[in-house]
C-alpha positions in Angstrom: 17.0 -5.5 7.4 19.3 -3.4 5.7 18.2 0.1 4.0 17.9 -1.3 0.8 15.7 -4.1 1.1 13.4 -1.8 2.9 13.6 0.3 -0.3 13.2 -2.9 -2.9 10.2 -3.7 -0.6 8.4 -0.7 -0.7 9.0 -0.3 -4.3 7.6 -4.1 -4.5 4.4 -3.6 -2.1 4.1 -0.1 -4.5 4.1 -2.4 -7.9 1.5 -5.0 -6.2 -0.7 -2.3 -5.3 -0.9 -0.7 -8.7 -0.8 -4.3 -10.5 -4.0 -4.8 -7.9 -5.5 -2.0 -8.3 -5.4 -2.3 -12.6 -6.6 -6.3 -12.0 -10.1 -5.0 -9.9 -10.3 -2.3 -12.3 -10.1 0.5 -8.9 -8.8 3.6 -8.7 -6.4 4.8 -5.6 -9.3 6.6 -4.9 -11.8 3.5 -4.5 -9.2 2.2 -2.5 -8.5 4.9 -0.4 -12.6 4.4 0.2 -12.2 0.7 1.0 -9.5 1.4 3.8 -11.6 3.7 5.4 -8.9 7.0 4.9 -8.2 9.8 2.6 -6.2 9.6 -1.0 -3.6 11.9 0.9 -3.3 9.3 3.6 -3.1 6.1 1.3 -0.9 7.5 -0.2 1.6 8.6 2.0 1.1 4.8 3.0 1.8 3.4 -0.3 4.4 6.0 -1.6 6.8 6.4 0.7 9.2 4.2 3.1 7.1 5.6 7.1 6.9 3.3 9.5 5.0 5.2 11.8 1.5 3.4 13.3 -0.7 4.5 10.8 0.9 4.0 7.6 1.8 0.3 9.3 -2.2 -0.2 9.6 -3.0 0.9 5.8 -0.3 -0.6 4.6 -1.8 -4.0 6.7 -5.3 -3.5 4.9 -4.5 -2.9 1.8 -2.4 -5.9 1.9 -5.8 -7.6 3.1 -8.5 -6.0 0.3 -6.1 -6.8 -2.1 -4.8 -10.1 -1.6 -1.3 -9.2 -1.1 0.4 -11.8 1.2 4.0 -12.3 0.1 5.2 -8.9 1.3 
């Protein structure tokens, strides 16, 4: 994978979150709930290109609560 398809991806899985998000009528917040971690953390997850363990695991439940299976 090259650098930017790891950036068009993020900015996709971002997009699908907040179009997710708006369609359940939740917050980051109630999300953040869900997952079981803090905004700070979900964030971080959602925002941003890491690749270390834990962003990898919110990043794979969210993508579970929210139906998101093409990314």
């Amino acid at each position: 994978m090259t650098e930017q398809m790891i950036v068009d991806a993020a900015k996709m899985f971002k997009k699908r979150v907040k179009d997710g998000l708006f369609d359940r009528d939740m917050t980051q917040r109630d999300l953040a709930n869900e997952v079981g971690v803090t905004e700070a953390v979900l964030s971080l997850a959602i925002n941003t290109y890491a690749i270390n363990k834990q962003s990898r695991e919110v990043r794979a439940k969210v993508r579970q609560l929210l139906d998101i299976q093409d990314i």
